[in-house]
N, CA, C and O of each residue as an XYZ file, in Angstrom:
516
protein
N    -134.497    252.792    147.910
C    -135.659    253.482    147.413
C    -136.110    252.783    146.145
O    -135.282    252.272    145.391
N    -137.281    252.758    145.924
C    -138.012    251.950    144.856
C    -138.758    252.474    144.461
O    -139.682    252.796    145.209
N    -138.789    252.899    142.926
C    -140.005    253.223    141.724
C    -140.577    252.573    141.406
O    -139.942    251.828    140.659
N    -142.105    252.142    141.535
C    -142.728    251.321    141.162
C    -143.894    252.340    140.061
O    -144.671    253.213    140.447
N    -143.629    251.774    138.394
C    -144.193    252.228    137.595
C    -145.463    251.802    137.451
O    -146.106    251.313    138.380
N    -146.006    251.999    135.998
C    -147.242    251.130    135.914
C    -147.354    249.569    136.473
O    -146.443    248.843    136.869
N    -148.370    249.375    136.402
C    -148.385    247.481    137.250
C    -148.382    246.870    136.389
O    -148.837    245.768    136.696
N    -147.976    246.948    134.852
C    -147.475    245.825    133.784
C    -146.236    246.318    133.599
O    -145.919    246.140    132.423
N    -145.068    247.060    134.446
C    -143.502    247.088    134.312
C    -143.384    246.842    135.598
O    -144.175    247.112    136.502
N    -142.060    246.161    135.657
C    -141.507    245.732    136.688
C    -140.910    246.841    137.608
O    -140.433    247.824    137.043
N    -140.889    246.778    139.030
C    -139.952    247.875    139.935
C    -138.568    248.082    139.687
O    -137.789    247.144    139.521
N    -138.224    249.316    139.656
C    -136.873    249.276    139.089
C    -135.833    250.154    140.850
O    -136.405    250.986    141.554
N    -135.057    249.897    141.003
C    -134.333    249.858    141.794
C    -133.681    251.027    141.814
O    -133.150    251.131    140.708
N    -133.390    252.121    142.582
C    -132.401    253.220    142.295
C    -131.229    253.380    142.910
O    -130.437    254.244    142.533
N    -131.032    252.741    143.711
C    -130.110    252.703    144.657
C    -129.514    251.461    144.990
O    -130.194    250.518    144.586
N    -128.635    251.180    145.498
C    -127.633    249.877    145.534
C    -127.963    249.557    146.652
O    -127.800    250.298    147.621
N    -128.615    248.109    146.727
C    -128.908    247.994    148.614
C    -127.495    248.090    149.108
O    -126.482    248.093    148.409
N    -127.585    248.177    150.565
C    -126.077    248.930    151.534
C    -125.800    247.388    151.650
O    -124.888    247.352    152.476
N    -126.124    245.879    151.221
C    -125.315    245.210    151.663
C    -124.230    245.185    150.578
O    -123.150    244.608    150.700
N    -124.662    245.918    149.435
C    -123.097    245.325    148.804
C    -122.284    245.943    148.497
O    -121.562    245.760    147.517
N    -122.219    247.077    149.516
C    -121.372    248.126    149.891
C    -120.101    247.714    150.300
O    -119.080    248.031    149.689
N    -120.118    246.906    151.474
C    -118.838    246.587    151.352
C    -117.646    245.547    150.766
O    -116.452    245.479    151.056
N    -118.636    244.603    149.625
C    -117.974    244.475    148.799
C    -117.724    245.026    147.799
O    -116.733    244.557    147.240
N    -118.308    246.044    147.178
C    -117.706    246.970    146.393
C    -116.805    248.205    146.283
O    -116.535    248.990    145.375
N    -116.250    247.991    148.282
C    -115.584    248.805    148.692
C    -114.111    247.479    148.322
O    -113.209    247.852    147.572
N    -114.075    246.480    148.740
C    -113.527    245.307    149.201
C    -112.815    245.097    147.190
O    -111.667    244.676    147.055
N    -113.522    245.388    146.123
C    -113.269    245.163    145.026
C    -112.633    246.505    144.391
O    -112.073    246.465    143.295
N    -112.756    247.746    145.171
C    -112.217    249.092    144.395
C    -110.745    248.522    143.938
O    -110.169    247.450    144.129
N    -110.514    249.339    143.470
C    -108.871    249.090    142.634
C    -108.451    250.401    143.910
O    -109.061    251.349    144.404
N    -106.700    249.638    144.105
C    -105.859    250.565    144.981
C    -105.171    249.804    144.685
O    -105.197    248.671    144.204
N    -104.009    251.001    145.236
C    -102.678    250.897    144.597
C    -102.115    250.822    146.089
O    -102.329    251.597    147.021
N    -101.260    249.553    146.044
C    -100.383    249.615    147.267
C     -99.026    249.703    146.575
O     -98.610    249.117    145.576
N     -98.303    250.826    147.587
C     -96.808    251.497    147.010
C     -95.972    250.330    147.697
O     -96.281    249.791    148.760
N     -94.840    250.022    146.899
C     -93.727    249.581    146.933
C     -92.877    250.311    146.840
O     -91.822    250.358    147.472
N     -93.282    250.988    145.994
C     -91.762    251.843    145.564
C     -91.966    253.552    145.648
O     -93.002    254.007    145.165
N     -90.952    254.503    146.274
C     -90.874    256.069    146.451
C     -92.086    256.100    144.955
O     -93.248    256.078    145.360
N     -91.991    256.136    143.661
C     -92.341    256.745    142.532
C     -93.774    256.257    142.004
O     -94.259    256.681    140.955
N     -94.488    255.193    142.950
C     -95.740    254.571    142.750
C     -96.923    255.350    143.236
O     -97.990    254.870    142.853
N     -97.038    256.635    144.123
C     -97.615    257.518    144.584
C     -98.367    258.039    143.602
O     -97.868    258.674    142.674
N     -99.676    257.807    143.727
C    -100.465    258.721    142.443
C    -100.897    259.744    143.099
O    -100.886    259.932    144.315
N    -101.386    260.590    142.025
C    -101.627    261.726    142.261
C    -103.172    261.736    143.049
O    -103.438    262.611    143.873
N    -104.055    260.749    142.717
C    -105.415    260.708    142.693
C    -105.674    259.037    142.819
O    -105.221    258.202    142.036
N    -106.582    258.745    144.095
C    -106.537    257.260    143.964
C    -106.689    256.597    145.363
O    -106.628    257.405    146.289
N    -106.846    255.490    145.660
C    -106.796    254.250    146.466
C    -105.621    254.134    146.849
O    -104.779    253.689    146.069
N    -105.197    254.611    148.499
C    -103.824    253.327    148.492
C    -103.602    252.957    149.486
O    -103.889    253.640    150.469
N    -102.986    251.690    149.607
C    -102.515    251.453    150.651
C    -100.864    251.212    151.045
O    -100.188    250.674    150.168
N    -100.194    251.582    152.311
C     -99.186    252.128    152.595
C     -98.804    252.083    153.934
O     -99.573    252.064    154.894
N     -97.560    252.067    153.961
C     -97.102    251.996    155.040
C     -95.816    253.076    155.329
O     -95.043    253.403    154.428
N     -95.730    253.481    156.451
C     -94.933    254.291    156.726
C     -95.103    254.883    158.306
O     -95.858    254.490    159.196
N     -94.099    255.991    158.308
C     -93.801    256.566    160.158
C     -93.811    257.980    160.402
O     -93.152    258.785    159.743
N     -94.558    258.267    161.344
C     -94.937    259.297    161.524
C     -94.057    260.381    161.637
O     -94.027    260.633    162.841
N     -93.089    261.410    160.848
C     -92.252    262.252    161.263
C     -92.697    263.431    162.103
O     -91.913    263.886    162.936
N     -94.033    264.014    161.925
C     -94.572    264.869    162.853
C     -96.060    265.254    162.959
O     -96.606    265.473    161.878
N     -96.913    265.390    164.218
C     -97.895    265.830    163.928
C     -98.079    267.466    164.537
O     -97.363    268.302    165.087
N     -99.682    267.333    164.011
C    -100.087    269.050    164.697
C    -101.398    268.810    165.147
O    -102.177    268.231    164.390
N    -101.831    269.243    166.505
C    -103.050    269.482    166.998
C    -103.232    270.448    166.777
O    -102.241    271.173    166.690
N    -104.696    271.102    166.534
C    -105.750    272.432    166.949
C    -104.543    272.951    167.796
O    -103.469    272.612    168.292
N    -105.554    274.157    167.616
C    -105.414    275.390    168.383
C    -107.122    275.030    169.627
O    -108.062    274.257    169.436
N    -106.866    275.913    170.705
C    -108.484    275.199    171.421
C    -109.349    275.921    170.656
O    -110.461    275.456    170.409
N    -108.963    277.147    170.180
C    -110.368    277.575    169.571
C    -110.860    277.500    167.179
O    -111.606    277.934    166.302
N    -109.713    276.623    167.460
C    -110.029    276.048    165.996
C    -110.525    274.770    165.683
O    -110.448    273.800    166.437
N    -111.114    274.779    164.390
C    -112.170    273.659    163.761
C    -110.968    272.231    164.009
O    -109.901    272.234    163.394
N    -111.362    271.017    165.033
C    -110.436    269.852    165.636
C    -110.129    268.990    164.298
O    -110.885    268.066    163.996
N    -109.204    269.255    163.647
C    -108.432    268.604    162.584
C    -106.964    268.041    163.062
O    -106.023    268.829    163.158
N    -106.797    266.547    163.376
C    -105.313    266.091    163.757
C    -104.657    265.753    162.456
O    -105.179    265.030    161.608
N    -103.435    266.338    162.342
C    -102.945    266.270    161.677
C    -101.602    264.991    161.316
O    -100.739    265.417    162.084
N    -101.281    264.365    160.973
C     -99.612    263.605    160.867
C     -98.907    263.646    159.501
O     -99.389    263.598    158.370
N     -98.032    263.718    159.787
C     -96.803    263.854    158.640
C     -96.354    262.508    158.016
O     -96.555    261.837    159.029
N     -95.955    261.720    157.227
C     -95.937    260.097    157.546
C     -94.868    260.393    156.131
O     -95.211    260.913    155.069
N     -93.674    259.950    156.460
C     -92.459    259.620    155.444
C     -93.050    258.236    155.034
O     -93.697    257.514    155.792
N     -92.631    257.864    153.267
C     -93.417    256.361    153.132
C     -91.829    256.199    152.686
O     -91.087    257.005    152.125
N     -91.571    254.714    153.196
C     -90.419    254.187    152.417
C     -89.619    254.888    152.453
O     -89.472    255.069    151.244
N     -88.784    255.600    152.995
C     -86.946    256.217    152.858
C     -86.269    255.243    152.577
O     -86.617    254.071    152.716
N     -85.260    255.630    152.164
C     -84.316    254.180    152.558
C     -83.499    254.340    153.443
O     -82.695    253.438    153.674
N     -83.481    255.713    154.290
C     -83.223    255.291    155.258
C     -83.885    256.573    156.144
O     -83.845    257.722    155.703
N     -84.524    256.221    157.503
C     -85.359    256.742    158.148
C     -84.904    258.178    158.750
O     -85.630    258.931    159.400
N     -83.561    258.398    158.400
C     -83.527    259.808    159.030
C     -82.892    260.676    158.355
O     -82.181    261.624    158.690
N     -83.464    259.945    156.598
C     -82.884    260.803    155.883
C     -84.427    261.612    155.178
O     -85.198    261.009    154.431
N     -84.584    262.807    155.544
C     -86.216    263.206    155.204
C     -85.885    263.938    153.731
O     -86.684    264.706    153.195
N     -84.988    263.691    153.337
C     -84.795    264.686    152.033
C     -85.470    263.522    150.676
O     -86.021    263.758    149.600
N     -85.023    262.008    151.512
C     -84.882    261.231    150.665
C     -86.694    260.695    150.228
O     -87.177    260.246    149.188
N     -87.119    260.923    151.196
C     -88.692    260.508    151.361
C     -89.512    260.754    150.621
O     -89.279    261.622    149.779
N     -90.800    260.086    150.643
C     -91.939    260.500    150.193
C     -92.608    260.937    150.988
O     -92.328    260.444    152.081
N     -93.625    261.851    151.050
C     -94.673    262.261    152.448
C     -95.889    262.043    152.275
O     -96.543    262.858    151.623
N     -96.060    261.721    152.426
C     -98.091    261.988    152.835
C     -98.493    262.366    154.147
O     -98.043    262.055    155.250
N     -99.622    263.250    153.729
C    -100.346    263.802    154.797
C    -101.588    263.654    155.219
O    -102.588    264.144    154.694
N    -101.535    262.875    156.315
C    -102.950    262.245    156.836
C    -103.975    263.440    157.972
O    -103.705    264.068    158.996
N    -104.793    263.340    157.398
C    -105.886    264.549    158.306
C    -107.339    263.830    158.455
O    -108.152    263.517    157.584
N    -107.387    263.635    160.316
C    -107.995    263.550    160.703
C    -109.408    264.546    161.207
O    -109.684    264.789    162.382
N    -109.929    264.868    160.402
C    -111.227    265.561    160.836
C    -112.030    265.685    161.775
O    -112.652    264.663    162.065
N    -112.222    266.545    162.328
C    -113.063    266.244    163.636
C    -112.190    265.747    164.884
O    -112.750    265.633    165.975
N    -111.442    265.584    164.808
C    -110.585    264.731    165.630
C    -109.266    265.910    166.295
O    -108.560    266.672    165.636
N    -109.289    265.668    168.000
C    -108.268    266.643    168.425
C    -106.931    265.541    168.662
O    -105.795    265.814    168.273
N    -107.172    264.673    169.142
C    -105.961    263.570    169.058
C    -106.762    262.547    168.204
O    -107.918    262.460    167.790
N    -105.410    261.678    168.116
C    -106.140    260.155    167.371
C    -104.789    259.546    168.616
O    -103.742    260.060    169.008
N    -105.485    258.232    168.921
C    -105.029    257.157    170.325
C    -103.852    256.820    169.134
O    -104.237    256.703    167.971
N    -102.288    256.656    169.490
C    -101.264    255.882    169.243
C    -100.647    256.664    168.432
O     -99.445    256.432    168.302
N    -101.151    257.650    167.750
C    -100.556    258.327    166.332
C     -99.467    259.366    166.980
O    -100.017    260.448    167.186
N     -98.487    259.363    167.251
C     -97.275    260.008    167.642
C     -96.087    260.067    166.898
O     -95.963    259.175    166.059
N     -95.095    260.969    167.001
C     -93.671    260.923    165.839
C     -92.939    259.480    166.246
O     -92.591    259.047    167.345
N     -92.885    259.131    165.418
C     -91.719    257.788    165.458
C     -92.633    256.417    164.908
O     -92.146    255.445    164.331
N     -93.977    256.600    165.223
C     -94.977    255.352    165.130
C     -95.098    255.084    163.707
O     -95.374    255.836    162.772
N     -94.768    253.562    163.765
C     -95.273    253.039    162.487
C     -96.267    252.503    162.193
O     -96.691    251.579    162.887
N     -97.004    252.986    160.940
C     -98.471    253.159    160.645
C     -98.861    252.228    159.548
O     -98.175    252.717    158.651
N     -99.506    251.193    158.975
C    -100.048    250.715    157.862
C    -101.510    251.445    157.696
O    -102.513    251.148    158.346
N    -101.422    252.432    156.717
C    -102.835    253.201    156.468
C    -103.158    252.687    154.996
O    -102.690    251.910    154.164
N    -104.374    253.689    155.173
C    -105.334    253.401    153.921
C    -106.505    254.456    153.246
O    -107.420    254.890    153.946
N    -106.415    254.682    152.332
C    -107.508    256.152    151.786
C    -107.324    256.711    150.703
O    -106.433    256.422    149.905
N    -108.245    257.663    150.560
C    -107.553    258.187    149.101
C    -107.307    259.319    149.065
O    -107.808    260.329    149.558
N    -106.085    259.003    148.136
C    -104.935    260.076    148.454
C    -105.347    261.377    147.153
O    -105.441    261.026    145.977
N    -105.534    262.676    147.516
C    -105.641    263.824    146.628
C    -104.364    264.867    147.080
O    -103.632    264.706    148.056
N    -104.334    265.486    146.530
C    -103.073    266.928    146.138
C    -104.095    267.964    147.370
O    -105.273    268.311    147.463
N    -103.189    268.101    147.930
C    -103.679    269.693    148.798
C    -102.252    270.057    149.512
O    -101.455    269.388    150.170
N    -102.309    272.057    148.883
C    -101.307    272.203    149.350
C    -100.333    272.048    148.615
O     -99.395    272.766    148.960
N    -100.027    271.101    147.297
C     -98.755    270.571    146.955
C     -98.626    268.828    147.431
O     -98.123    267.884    146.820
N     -99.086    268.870    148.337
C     -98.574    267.470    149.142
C     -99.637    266.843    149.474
O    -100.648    267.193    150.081
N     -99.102    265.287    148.731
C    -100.760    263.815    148.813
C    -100.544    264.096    150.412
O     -99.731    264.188    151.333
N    -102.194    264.170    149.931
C    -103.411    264.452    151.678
C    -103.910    263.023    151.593
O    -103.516    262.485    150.558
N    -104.764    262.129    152.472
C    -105.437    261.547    152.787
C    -106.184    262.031    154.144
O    -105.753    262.322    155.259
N    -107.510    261.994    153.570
C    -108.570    262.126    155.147
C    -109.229    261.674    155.521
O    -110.228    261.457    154.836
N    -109.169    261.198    156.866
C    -109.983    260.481    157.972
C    -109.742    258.651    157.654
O    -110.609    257.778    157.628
N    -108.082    258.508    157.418
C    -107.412    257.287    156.548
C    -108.342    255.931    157.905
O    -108.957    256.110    158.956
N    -108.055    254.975    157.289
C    -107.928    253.967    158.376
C    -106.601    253.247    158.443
O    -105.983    253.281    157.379
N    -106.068    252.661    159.345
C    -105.196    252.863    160.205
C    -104.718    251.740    160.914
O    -105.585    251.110    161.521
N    -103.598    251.345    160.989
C    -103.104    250.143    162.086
C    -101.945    250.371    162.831
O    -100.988    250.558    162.080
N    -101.634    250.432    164.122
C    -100.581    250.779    164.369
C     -99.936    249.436    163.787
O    -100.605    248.434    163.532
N     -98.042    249.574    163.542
C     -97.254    248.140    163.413
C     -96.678    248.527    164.758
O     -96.774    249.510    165.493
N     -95.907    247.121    164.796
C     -94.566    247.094    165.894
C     -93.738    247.978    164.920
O     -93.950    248.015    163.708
N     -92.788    248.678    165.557
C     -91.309    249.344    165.333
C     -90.315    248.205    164.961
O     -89.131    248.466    164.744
C-alpha cells in the first residue's frame, strides 16, 4: 500500500513488500537447543526430538492434533528426565507421519500454555530413527 502525499514529497511506503518476507523470516534470531536448560520461555526454536504421545479431536470438537515431543533425554525411556514440548496443530485432525516413537526436527515459536512450551502449527521434518 502506498501514500502518495503532495507532488513535491516523495511516496512513502507503509508496508514491507512480501518479497522480503522471507528473508526476514530466514534472518529472525532462534535459538536451537542443545542442551535440556536452553528452552526459553518465549522465542524461535529449533529442535529436535520424539514423539512420546499424541491426541486427536473428539468428532464433534474444534480439529486440533496434538503431540507430546520429549527434546533430548539422555536416555529415551526415561520421561522424568526430559524436556517436553507441545506441538499443536490447528485445524488439523491428523498430521501424515506424526505418531509415538517418530523422530521429529521441528520449528516455531515456542510460548507457555498450560505450564508447558506449546508451539503451533510448527514446521516439521520427519528424521530416520
Amino acid at each position: 500500500m502506498r501514500f502518495t502525499p503532495a507532488a513535491d514529497e516523495p511516496a512513502v511506503e507503509l508496508n514491507p513488500p512480501t518479497a522480503a518476507l522471507p528473508e526476514l523470516r530466514a534472518n529472525a534470531p532462534r535459538t536451537e537447543l542443545t542442551e535440556l536448560t536452553d528452552l526459553p520461555t518465549k522465542g524461535r526454536v529449533q529442535c529436535r526430538g520424539y514423539v512420546l504421545e499424541i491426541t486427536t479431536p473428539a468428532a464433534d470438537a474444534l480439529p486440533i492434533f496434538t503431540a507430546r515431543i520429549g527434546v533430548r533425554a539422555p536416555d529415551p525411556q526415561d520421561h522424568e528426565a526430559a524436556v517436553y514440548v507441545t506441538l499443536r496443530w490447528l485445524g488439523q485432525d491428523t498430521v501424515a507421519g506424526v505418531r509415538p516413537g517418530t523422530t521429529l526436527l521441528f520449528e516455531g515459536m515456542v510460548a507457555p500454555r498450560e505450564g508447558e512450551p506449546t508451539i503451533h502449527n510448527p514446521r516439521y521434518e520427519i528424521l530416520p530413527s
